[in-house]
C-alpha positions in Angstrom: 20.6 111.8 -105.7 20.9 108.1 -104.1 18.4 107.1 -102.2 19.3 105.0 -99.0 16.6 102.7 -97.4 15.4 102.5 -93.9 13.6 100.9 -91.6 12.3 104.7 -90.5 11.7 105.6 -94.7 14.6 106.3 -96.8 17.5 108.8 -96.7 18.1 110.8 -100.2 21.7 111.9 -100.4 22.4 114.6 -102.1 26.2 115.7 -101.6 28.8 114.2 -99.9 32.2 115.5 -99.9 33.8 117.9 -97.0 29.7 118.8 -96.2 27.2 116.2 -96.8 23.4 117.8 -97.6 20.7 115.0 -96.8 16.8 114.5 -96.9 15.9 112.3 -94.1 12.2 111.3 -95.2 10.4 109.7 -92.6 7.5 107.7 -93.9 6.9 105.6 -90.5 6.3 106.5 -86.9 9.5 104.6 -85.5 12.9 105.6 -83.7 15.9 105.3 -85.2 19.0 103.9 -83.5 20.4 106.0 -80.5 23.8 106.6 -81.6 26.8 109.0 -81.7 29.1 110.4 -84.5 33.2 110.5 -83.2 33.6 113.6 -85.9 30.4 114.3 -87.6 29.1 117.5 -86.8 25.2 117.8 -87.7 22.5 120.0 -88.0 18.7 119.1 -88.7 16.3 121.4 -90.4 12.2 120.2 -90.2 11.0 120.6 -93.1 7.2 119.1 -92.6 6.2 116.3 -89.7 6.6 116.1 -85.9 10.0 114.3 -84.3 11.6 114.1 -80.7 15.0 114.3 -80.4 16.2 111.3 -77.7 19.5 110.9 -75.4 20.6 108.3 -73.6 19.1 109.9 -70.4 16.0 109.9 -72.2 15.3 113.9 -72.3 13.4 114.7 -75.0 13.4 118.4 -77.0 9.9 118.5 -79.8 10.9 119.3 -83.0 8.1 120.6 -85.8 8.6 122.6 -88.9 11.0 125.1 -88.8 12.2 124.1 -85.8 16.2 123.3 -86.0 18.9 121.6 -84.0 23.1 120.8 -83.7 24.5 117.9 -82.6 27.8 117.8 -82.1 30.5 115.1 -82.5 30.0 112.7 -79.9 26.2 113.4 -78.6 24.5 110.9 -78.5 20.7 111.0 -80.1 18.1 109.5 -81.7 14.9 110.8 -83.5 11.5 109.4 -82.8 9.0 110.0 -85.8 5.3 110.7 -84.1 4.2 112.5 -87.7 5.9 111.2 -90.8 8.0 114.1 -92.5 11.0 115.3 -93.5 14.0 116.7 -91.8 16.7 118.3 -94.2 20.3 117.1 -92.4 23.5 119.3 -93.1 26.4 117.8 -91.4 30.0 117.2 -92.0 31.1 114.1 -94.3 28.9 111.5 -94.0 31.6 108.5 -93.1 29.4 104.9 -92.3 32.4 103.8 -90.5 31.7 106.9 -88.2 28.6 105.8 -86.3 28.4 104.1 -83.0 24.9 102.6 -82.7 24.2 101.8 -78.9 20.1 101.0 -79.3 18.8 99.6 -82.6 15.9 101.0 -84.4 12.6 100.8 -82.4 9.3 99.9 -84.4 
């Protein structure tokens, strides 16, 4: 596994070939960027914490454990920590190239 650092905690990747299998460990209570994917496909699992999913609108959906959510190519999202956890991601190929950030991270 490589671990990935973030402003939000730190991202343990796991696989990345035609599927990618991540950890997304939030450690702060922060929002990440609002952004967008042009082909990744994803899907978030909560393992343990509490999280908003964002749009650009500004709608929110809660998210706690067990809780899980797709988001397709091209919706744009971010994910506000209010409990520090962990959200298991399971998406299509993780390509950095492939990530439009409109809003940077918020503290």
């Amino acid at each position: 596994m490589e671990l990935k650092q973030k402003s939000w905690g730190g991202e343990w990747l796991i696989h990345n070939g035609a599927y990618c299998m991540k950890l997304l460990v939030y450690t702060r209570r922060i929002a990440s960027s609002l952004h967008y994917h042009e082909r990744k496909h994803e899907s978030f699992y909560i393992a343990s914490g509490k999280f908003l999913l964002e749009d650009e609108s500004g709608a929110t959906q809660m998210m706690n454990p067990g809780h899980s959510v797709v988001l397709p190519p091209g919706r744009r999202h971010r994910v506000r920590c209010l409990e520090p956890g962990t959200i298991v991601e399971a998406s299509t190929q993780d390509d950095p190239e492939d990530c439009v950030r409109l809003i940077p991270s918020e503290q």
